[in-house]
C-alpha positions, 0 to 999 in steps of 0.5 A: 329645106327652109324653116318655113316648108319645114314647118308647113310640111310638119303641120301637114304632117300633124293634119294628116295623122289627126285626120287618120287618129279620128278616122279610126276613133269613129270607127272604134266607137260607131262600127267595129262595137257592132261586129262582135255581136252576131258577127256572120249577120253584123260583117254581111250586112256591112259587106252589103253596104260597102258596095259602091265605096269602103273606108279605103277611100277615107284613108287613101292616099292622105294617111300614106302620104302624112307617114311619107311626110314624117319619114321626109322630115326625119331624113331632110331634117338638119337642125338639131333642135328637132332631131329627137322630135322627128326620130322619135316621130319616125320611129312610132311612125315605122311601128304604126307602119308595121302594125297597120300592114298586119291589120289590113293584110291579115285581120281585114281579110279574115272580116272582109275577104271573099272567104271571110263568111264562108267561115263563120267561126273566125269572125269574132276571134278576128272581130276582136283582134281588130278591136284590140290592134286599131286601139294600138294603131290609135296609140301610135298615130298618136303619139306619132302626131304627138312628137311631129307637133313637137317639133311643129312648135320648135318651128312656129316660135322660131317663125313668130320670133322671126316676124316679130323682129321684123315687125320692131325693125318696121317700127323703128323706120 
């Protein structure tokens, strides 16, 4: 992979998780407070407004594709100056990964699911969990973001310097 792909997939990367960081931000902030307050009536009157769309056409396909792009890089990745970078984006990512595959397949369905109002009493408790999980997922696609920017750097500097040389070479002619 040359330096140049390298850097505009790690910055992808980075845009990916930032976009996936602010998503769940909003939702934090705006949505999910409201859930836990007369949770049966809050999650009803959000099933009712989801009707034609749901926050998984925000996420999907490009908070997929940015953790694919980190698992990318950590593989193809053979300098060593970003190998501790993109390991250490790797592994939050794979933690980010799990932790997101338990939200949405165990936390969504018990708010969201066909069930969910038949029972009531689950509604907070689970209201809750999501709260406390999505701050963990926010921490992670930050810190993952974090180590990808990093590396993100490492690769921007070397491309400045190598344009700058280039640039006293044409000065010089």
């Amino acid at each position: 992979m040359t330096t140049r792909t390298q850097r505009l997939l790690t910055l992808s990367a980075v845009l990916g998780l930032a976009y996936w960081f602010f998503g769940n931000l909003y939702e934090t902030v705006v949505i999910s407070p409201n859930w836990i307050e007369d949770s049966p009536a809050q999650l009803t009157r959000l099933n009712q407004f989801f009707t034609n769309t749901s926050p998984t056409l925000y996420f999907v396909p490009l908070t997929p594709l940015a953790v694919a792009l980190v698992w990318l890089l950590w593989w193809r990745n053979r300098d060593d100056t970003l190998r501790a970078d993109y390991r250490r984006a790797g592994v939050a990512s794979l933690l980010l990964t799990a932790l997101n595959a338990a939200i949405v397949g165990l936390i969504i369905p018990r708010l969201f699911g066909p069930e969910a109002l038949a029972h009531p009493e689950h509604l907070l408790p689970a209201a809750w969990s999501w709260n406390g999980l999505n701050l963990v997922r926010m921490a992670l696609t930050a810190t993952t973001a974090w180590f990808l920017f990093q590396a993100f750097r490492k690769l921007d500097r070397r491309h400045l310097s190598d344009h700058s040389d280039d640039l006293r070479l044409a000065r010089r002619r």
